[in-house]
C-alpha positions, 0 to 999 in steps of 0.5 A: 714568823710563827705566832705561839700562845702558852699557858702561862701555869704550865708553860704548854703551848695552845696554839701556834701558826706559822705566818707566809712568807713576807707578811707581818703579823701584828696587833693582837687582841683578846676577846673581853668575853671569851678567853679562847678567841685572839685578833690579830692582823696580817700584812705585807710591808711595802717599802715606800719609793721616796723613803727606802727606809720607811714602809707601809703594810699593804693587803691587810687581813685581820683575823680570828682564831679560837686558840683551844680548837685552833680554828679560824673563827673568821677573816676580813679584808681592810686597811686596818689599825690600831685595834680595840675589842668592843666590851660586848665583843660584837666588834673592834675598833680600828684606825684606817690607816689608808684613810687621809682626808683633806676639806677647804686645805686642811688635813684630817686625822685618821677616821675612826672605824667599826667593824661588825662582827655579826656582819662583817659590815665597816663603819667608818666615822667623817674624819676628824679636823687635827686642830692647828696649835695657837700661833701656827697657820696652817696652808698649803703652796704649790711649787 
């Protein structure tokens, strides 16, 4: 795969790389103050053992690139996801795909997460409970 940015006005291509073999490259995400800097994130998929025809990305990167010098701004390691570019762009938020809680039986939906540019520090946020629809009890048997 190779990833190509084009100037859309005179259709000449800015910036372009190739991906390494097996890894999916995906997610990607302007800067809001600076046209020049993209995120996007890099992954290996992973067939999933009990569903041959799912799979779930392992070894995830996202990274930063400066599409006018073509230089990588910076890179991090993460189970990352669902990525938005704060409007300060000091950090993005993501989802941790990885991430599945469980309290007194229930399930919790993805935590939400923060990623600190300036540091590289992440934050991520208690899970949130998935609310059960009226109507519907929610438990768990062993079998």
């Amino acid at each position: 795969t190779t990833v190509v940015v084009t100037d859309t006005k005179t259709g000449q291509v800015i910036w372009e790389s190739d991906a390494i073999e097996n890894v999916w490259v995906t997610d990607f995400i302007w800067s809001p103050i600076d046209d020049s800097h993209l995120a996007f994130l890099q992954g290996s998929p992973q067939v999933i053992a009990d569903y041959p025809s799912d799979f779930i990305t392992e070894n995830i990167v996202l990274t930063m690139v400066d599409v006018t010098s073509g230089e990588t701004i910076s890179s991090y390691s993460g189970d990352f996801g669902g990525l938005s570019w704060s409007p300060d762009g000091k950090k993005i938020l993501y989802q941790d795909p990885m991430v599945y809680y469980s309290h007194y039986g229930y399930s919790f939906q993805d935590a939400p997460c923060l990623l600190l540019l300036a540091t590289g520090e992440k934050r991520c946020l208690r899970a949130i409970p998935r609310l059960v629809p009226e109507g519907y009890k929610l438990e768990r048997t062993r079998n």
